[in-house]
C-alpha positions as CSV (number, residue, x, y, z in Angstrom):
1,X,113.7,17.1,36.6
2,X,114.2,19.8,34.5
3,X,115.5,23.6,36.6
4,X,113.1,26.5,36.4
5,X,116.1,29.2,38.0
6,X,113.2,32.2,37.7
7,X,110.7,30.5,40.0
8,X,112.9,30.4,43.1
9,X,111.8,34.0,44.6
10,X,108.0,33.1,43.6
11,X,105.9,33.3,47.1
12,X,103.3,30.6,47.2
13,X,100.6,33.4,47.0
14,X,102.0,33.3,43.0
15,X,101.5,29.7,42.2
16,X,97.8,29.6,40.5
17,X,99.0,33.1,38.8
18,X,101.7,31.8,37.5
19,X,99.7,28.3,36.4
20,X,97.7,30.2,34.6
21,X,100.3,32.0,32.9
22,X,101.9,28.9,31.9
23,X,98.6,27.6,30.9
24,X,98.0,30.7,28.7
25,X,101.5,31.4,27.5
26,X,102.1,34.1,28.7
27,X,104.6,36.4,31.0
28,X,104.1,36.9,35.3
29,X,106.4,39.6,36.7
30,X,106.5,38.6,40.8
31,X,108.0,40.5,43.6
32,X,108.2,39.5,47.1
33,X,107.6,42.6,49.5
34,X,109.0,45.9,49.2
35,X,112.5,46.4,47.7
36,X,112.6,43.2,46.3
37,X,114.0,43.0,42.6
38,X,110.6,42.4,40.5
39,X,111.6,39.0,37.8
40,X,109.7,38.6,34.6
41,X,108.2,34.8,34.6
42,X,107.6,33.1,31.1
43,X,107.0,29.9,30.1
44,X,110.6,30.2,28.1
45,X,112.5,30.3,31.4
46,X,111.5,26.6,31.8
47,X,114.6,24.5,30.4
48,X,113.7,23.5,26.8
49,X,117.2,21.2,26.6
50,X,115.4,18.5,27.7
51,X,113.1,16.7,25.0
52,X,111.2,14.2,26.6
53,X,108.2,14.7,28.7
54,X,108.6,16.2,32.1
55,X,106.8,17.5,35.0
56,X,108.3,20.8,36.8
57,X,107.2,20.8,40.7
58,X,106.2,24.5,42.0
59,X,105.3,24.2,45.6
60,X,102.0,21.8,45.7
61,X,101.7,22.3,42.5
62,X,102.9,20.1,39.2
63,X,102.7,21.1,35.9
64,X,103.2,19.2,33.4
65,X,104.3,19.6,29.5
66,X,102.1,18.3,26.5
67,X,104.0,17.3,23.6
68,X,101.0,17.6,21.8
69,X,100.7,21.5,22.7
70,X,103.4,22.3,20.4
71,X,102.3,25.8,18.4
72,X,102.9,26.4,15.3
73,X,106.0,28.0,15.2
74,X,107.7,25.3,17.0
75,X,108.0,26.5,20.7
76,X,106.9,24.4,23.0
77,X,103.8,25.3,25.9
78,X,103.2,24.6,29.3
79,X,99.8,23.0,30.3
80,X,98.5,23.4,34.1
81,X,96.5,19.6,34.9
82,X,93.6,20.0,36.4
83,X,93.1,23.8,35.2
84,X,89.5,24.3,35.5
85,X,89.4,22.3,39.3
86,X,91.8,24.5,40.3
87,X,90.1,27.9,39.2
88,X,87.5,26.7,40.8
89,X,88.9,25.7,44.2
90,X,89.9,29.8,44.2
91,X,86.3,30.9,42.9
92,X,85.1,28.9,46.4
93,X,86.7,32.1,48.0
94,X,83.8,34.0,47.8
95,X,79.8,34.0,46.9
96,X,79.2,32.6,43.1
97,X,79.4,35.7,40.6
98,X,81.3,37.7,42.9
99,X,84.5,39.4,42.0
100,X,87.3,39.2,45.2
101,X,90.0,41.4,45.4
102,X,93.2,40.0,47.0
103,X,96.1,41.3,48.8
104,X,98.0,40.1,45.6
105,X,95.9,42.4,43.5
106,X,96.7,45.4,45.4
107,X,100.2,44.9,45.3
108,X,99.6,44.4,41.6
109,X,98.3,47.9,41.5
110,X,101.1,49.5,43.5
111,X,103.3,48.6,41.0
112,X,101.8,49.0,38.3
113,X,101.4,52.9,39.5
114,X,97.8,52.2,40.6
115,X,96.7,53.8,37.4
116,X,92.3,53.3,37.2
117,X,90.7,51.6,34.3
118,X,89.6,54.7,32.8
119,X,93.3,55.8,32.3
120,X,94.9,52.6,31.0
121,X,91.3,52.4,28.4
122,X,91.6,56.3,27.3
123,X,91.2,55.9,23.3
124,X,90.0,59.1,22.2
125,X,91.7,60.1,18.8
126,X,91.3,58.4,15.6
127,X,94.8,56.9,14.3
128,X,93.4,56.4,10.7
129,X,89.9,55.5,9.2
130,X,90.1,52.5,6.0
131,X,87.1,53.3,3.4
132,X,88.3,50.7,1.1
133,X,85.2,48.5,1.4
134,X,82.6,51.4,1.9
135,X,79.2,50.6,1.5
136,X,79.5,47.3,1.6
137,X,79.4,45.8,5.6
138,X,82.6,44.6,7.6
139,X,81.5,41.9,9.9
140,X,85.0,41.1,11.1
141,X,88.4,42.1,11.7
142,X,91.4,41.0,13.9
143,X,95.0,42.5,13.8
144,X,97.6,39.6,13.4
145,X,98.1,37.0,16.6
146,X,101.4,39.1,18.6
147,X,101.8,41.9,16.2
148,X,100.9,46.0,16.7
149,X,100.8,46.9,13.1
150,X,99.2,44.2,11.3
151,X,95.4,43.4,10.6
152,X,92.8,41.9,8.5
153,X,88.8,42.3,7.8
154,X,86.2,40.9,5.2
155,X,83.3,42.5,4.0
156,X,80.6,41.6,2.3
157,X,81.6,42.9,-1.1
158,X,83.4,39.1,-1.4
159,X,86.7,40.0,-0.7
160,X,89.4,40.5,2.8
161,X,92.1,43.3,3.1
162,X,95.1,42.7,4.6
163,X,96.2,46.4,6.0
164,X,99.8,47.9,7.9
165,X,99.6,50.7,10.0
166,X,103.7,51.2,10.1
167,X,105.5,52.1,8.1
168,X,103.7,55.4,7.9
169,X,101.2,56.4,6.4
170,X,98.8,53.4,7.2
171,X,98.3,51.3,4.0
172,X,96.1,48.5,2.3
173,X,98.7,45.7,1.8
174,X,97.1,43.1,-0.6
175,X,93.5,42.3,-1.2
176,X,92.3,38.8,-1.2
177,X,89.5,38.5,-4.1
178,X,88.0,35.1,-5.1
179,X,84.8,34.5,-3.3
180,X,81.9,34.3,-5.3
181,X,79.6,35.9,-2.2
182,X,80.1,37.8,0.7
183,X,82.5,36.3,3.1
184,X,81.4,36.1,6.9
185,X,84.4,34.9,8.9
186,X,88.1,34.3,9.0
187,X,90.8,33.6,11.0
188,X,94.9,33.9,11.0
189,X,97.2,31.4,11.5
190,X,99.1,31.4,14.7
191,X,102.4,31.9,12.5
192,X,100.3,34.7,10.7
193,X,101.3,33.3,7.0
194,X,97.8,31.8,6.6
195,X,94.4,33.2,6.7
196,X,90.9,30.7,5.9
197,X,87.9,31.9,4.7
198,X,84.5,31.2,5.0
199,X,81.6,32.8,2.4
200,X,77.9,32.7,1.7
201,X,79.5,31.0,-1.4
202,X,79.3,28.0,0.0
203,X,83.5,27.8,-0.2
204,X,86.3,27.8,2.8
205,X,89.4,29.4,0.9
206,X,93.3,29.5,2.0
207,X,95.3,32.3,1.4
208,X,98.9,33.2,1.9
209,X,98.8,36.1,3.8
210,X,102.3,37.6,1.9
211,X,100.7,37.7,-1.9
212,X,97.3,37.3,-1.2
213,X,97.1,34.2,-3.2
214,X,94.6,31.6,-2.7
215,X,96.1,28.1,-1.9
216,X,93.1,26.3,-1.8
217,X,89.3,26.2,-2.0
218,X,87.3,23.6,-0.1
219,X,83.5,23.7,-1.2
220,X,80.9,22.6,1.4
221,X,79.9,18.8,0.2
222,X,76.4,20.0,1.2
223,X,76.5,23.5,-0.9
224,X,75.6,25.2,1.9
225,X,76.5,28.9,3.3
226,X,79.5,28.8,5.0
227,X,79.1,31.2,8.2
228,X,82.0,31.1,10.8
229,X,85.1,29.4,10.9
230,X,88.5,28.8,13.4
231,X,91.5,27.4,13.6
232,X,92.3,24.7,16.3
233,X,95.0,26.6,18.6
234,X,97.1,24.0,19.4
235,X,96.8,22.5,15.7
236,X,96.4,24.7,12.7
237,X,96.6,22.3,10.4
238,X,92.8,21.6,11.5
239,X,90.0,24.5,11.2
240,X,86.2,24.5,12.2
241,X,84.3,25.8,9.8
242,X,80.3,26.1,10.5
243,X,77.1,26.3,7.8
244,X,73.5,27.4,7.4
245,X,72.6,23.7,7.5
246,X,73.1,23.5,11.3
247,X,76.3,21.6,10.6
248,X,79.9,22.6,12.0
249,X,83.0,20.1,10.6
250,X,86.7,20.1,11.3
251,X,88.5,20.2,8.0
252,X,92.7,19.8,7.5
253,X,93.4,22.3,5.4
254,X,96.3,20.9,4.3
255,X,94.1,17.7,2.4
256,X,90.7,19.8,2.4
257,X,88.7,16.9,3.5
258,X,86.8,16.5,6.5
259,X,88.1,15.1,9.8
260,X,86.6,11.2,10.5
261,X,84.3,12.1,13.4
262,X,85.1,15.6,13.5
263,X,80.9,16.5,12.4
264,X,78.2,17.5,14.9
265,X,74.9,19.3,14.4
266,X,73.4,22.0,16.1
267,X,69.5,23.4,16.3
268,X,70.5,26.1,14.0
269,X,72.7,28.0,11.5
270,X,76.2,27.9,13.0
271,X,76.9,31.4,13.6
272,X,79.9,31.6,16.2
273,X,82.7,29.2,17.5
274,X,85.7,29.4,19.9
275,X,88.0,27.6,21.4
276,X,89.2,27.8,25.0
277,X,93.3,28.1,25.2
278,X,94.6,24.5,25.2
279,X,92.2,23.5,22.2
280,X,90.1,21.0,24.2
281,X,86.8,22.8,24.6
282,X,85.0,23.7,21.6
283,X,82.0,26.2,21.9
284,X,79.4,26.6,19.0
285,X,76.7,29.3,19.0
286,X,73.5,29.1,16.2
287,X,70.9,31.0,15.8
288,X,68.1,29.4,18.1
289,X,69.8,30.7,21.1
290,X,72.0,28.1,22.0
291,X,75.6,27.8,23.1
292,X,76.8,23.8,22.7
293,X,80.1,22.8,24.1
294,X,82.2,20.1,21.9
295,X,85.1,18.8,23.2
296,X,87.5,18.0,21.0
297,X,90.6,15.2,20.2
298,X,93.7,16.5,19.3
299,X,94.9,13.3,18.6
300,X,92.2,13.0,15.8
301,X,90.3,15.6,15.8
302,X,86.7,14.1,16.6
303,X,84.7,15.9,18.0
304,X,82.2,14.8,21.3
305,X,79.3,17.1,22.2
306,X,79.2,17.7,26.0
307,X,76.4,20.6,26.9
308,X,73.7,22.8,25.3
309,X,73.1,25.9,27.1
310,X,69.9,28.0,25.7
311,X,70.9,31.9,26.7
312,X,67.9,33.1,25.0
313,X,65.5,31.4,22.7
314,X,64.7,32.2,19.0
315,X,68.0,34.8,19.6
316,X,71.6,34.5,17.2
317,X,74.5,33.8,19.2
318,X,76.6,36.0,16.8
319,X,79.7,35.8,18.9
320,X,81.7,34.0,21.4
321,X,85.1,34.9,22.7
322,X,86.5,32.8,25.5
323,X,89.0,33.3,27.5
324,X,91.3,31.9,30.7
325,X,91.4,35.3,32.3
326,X,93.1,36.4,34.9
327,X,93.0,39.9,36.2
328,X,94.1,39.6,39.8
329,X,89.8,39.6,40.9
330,X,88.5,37.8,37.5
331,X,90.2,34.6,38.1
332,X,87.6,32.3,36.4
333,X,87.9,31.1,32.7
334,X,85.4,32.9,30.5
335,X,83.2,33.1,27.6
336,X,81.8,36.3,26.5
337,X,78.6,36.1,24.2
338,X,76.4,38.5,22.1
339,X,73.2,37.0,21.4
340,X,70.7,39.8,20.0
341,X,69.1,40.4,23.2
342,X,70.3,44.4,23.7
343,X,73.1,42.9,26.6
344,X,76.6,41.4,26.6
345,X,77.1,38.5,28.7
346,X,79.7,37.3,30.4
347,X,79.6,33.4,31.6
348,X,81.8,31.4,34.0
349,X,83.3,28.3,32.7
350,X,83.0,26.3,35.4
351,X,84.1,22.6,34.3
352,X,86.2,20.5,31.7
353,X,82.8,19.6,30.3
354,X,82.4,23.7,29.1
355,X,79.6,24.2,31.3
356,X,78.8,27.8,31.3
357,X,77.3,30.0,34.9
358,X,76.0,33.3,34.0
359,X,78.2,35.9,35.9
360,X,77.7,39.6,34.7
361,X,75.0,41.2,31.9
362,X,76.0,44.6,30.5
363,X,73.7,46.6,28.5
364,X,73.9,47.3,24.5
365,X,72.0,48.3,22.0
366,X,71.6,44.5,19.6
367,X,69.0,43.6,18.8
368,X,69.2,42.4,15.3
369,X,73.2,42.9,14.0
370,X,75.9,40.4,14.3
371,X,77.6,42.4,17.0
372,X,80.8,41.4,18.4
373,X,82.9,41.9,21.6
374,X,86.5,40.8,22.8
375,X,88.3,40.5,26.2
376,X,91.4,43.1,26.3
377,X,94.0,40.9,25.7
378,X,96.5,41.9,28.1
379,X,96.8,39.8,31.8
380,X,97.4,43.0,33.2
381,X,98.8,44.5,36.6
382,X,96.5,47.2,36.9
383,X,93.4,48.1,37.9
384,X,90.2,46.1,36.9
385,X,89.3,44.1,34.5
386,X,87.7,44.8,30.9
387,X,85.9,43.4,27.9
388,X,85.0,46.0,24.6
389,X,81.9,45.2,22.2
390,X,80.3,47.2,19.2
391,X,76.7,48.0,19.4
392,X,73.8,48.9,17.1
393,X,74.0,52.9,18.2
394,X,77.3,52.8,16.3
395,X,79.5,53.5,19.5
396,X,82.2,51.0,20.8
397,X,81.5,50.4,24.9
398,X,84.5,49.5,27.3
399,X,83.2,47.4,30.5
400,X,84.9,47.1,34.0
401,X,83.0,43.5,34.7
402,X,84.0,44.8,38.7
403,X,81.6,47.5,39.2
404,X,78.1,46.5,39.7
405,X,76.8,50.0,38.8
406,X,78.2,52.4,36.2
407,X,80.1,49.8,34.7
408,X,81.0,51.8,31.2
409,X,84.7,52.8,31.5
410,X,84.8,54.3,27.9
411,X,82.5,54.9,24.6
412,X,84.1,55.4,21.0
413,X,81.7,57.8,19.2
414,X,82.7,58.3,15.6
415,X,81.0,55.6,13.3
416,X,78.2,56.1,11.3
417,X,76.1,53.1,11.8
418,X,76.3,50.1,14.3
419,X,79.6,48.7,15.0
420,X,80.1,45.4,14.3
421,X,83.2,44.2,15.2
422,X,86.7,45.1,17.6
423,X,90.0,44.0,17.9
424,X,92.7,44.9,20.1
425,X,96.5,45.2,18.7
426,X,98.8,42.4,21.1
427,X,100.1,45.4,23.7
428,X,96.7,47.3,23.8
429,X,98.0,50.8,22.0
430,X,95.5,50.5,19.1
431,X,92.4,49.4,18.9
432,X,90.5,49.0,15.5
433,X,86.6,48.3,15.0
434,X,84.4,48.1,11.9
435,X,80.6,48.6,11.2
436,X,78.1,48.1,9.0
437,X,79.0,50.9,6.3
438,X,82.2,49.3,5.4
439,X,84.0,52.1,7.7
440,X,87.2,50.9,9.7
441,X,88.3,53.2,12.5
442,X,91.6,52.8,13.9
443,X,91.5,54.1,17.6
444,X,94.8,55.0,19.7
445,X,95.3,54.7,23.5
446,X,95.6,58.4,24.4
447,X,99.1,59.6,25.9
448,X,99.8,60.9,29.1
C-alpha cells in the first residue's frame, strides 16, 4: 500500500472533503483544533513511485487510482468510488434543497478570517476593456485551464483572439482567422497548447494556441452548423462537438473522424454540453428545453444516453456548467443551466445516471440571448458559496446559492448591451465577461 505521510493529522470529520478533493484535483488545507499546525492536502502528496494500481485506505474510506484518469500533461488523478452515493449519504443530513452548515464550515471561516461573500466577490474597477471584435458579438470566452493571465474568445466576425494580460499593458496575442462563418464555441486543451473550434461553417478547426495556426479542419459529414463543442477531460485526444441537426458526435481530433458509437440525437439543435469532473457523465442541452445525460466510455468513447430532463419547453438550454462542488454547506455535485426563461438554475446531481433535482432558481433578465453563467472556481474556506452569470440588462450578477432572500452578492454595471458570457482567472483575482457588442471587460477583485 502506497504511504500518504500528509493524511495522518486528518480528523475523520475531513474524509468526504478531502474525497472530493482528490476526486476534483485539487488542494484541502486541514487543522485539528486550535493551535494545531494547518497542512496543505493535494492529491501529489500521495506516493506516485509506485506504478501499478493501488488503493490508499483513509479511515472507512478507500480510494482508489484510475490509470485511465491520466491528464494530459502526464500527472496522474485520484478517483473517489462511489462518488455520487457518497454525496448523497451527506445530502440525507438535512431536508432535500436545503443548504447545512457544519461545525467544519465554521472552522473553515475562522480561518480563513471569516471574511463575507460580498468582500471575497468585490470587483469593482475595470482592469482593461478588448474592442478588437467590436460590433460583431462575443458568445464565449474562458481564460486558460490554471493560468491568471491568459484567455481566449470568439466572435461572430469568424475568428478567436488569444489575449495576455501580463506583461503589462494587456495585449491581443495572435488571432486565429479561418472560419468561413461565425464561430459559436471553443474549448482549450487541458495542457493549454490546443484550442477546437466549432462555426456556423459547418467546420470543427484545431489550432495551436502558440502561432495561431490551424492544424486541422474536420467538416460536419452532414454540412450542418456546428454549435457547441468540448473536450473530454480525462482524454483530450476526444472532443464533443454538437450541430443544428439535433446531432452531437465524439470526434479524435488527432484522425478527425468520428468515434464508433460515439453519435446520439437529441429533440433539438445542440446548443450546450459539459462534462462532470471524471469524464463519465456527459450533459447535452438543445433548444426544445431539454437537458439529456450521456454517459460516456473512456475506453472507447461511445456514448449511452441515460436521462432527458425538460426544464422548460420550447426554451434554448444555451449553457451548462457542472460542477463537483464543495463549499463546506454546498456539498452536492452540480449543474448550473441558463435556459431563456429570465432565471438561472441550479440542479442537484443526484446519481451516476446524471439525474438532475432542481435546487435553487435565481432571477435574470434571458429571455432570448445565449446567456451564460459559471461556478467560481475556487473550493474555498470562506464564507458561502457562489455562481456569476451575464444577463440581457447588460450587468454581470454574483449569487450566494445560501441565502433564500436577497441572494445578489454583486452586480458588474459597465457593458453596453447584454452580457453574454464570464469567466473566472484559476485564483479568482480577475474576472473577464463579454457581450453582445463585441466589448470584453476585464474586471479585478478590489483590494483591501
Amino acid at each position: 500500500m502506497c504511504h500518504v505521510p500528509l493524511g495522518r493529522n486528518l480528523p475523520w470529520q475531513w474524509v468526504p472533503l478531502y474525497a472530493q478533493c482528490l476526486w476534483n484535483g485539487s488542494s484541502l488545507a486541514a487543522g485539528v483544533g486550535s493551535g494545531r499546525k494547518v497542512r496543505l492536502l493535494t492529491p501529489a502528496s500521495i506516493c506516485l513511485k509506485c506504478r501499478r494500481r493501488r488503493v490508499v485506505a483513509y479511515g472507512s474510506l478507500d480510494f482508489e487510482e484510475d490509470p485511465r484518469a491520466q491528464g494530459a500533461r502526464g500527472h496522474r488523478r485520484s478517483v473517489s468510488r462511489g462518488s455520487y452515493q457518497l454525496q448523497a449519504q451527506m445530502n440525507r443530513a438535512g431536508p432535500p434543497g436545503s443548504l447545512v452548515p457544519t461545525s467544519v464550515a465554521e472552522a473553515s471561516r475562522a480561518m480563513a478570517g471569516d471574511t463575507t461573500l460580498s468582500e471575497n466577490y468585490a470587483f469593482a474597477g475595470m482592469h482593461h476593456i478588448f474592442d478588437q471584435h467590436v460590433d460583431s458579438a462575443v458568445p464565449r470566452l474562458q481564460f486558460a485551464n490554471d493560468d491568471k493571465h491568459l484567455l481566449a474568445c470568439c466572435s461572430l466576425d469568424g475568428s478567436l483572439s488569444i489575449m495576455t494580460l501580463s506583461p503589462s499593458p494587456p495585449s491581443v496575442k495572435v488571432t486565429l482567422k479561418g472560419h468561413g462563418g461565425p464561430v459559436t464555441d471553443f474549448a482549450w486543451s487541458l495542457s493549454n497548447d490546443i484550442i477546437v473550434s466549432t462555426s456556423l461553417d459547418g467546420t470543427l478547426r484545431i489550432w495551436n494556441t502558440g502561432d495561431g495556426r490551424c492544424i486541422r479542419e474536420v467538416r460536419d459529414p452532414e454540412s450542418s452548423e456546428l454549435l457547441c463543442c468540448t473536450f473530454q477531460p480525462m482524454n483530450n485526444n476526444l472532443t464533443v462537438v454538437g450541430n443544428s441537426k439535433h446531432h452531437l458526435q465524439v470526434v479524435n481530433i488527432s484522425t478527425g473522424k468520428k468515434v464508433k458509437g460515439g453519435s446520439s440525437k437529441l429533440t433539438g439543435r445542440v446548443l450546450s454540453l459539459s462534462f462532470d469532473a471524471p469524464g463519465r457523465i456527459l450533459w447535452a442541452g438543445d433548444d426544445r428545453g431539454s437537458v439529456f445525460s450521456f454517459l460516456f466510455d473512456m475506453a472507447t468513447g461511445k456514448l449511452t444516453k441515460a436521462k432527458r430532463l425538460v426544464v422548460s419547453e420550447g426554451s434554448s438550454i444555451c449553457s451548462i456548467s457542472a460542477r463537483s462542488w464543495i463549499s463546506r454547506e454546498a456539498r452536492d455535485p452540480s449543474l448550473l443551466i441558463n435556459a431563456c426563461v429570465n432565471k438561472l438554475l441550479l440542479y442537484r446531481v443526484v446519481d451516476n445516471d446524471g439525474t438532475l433535482q432542481l435546487k435553487r432558481s435565481f432571477p435574470i433578465k434571458q429571455g432570448s440571448q445565449h446567456v451564460h453563467s459559471i461556478f467560481c472556481p475556487l473550493m474555498s474556506f470562506r464564507q458561502g458559496a457562489c455562481v456569476v452569470t451575464g444577463s440581457e440588462d447588460a450587468c454581470v450578477y454574483f449569487f450566494d446559492v445560501e441565502r433564500n432572500t436577497k441572494a445578489i452578492v454583486n452586480k458588474l454595471q459597465g457593458h453596453g448591451g447584454p452580457v453574454l458570457d464570464v469567466s473566472f482567472n484559476c485564483d479568482e483575482s480577475l474576472l473577464a465577461s463579454a457581450d453582445s457588442t463585441g466589448m470584453v471587460i476585464i474586471w479585478r477583485r478590489e483590494q483591501k
